[in-house]
N, C-alpha and C positions, 0 to 999 in steps of 0.2 A: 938376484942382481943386487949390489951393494948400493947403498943413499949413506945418507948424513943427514944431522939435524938444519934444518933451518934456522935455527938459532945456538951461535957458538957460546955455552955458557962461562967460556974460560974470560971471556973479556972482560977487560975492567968498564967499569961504571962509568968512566966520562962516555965512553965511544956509545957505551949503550942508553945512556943518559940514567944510569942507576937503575935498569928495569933487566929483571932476569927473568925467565920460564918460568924456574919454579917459582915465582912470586905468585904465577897466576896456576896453577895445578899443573903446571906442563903443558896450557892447553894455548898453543900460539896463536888463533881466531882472539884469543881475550887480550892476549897482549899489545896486540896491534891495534883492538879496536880500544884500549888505555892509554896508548898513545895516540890516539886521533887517527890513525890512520884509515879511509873510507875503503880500500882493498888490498885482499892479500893473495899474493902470487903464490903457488905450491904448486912443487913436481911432483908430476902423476904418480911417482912410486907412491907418494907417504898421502897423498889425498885419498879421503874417505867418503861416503855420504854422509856418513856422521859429523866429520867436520866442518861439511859444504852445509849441512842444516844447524848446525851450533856457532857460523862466522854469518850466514843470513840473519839467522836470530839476534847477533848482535849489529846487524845493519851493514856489514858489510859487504860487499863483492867479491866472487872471488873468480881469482884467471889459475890457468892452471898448465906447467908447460912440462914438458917438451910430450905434447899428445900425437903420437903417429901413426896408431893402426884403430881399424872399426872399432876394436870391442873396446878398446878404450874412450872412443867419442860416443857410444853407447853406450857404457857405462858410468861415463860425467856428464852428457846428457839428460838419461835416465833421473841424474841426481840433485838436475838445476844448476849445473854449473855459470856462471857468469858471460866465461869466456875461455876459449880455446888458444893457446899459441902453439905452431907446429911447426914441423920443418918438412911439411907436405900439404899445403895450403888447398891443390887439389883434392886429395883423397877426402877433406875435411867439407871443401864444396857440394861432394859431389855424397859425403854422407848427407848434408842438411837438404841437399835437391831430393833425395830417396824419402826425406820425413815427410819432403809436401811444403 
């Protein structure tokens, strides 16, 4: 399935306020949390548990969209995810009812 980066590098510097990816290694949990930002939104495709544990590390939250089958809410679950957005509000209930 095709994604895109979360951050458009083509941009100029006012819109970004002068802050690009590779400033920080590619690694957009540092970028955001360089701009003050307290959470960061990622689409399931490019979210990792490695990411989810290196944007905690730096303090901040993270939501994560568009999540809409089990093994996905088990698998950002599993990793400490923050928070869930879906476009099956149900399936996502009735995974947290099954954890207890």
């Amino acid at each position: 399935m095709p994604s895109y980066n979360t951050v458009d590098e083509s941009l100029n510097g006012k819109l970004t306020q002068g802050m690009r990816l590779s400033d920080f290694g590619g690694s957009v949990p540092k970028m955001v949390a360089a701009a003050g930002g307290k959470v960061w939104s990622c689409d399931v495709q490019t979210l990792t548990a490695e990411l989810i544990d290196e944007a905690h590390e730096l303090g901040l939250k993270v939501y994560c969209w568009t999540v809409n089958s089990e093994s996905e809410f088990q698998r950002l679950y599993a990793a400490g995810i923050d928070g869930i957005i879906t476009d099956y509000p149900d399936r996502l209930i009735s995974f947290l009812k099954m954890l207890g």
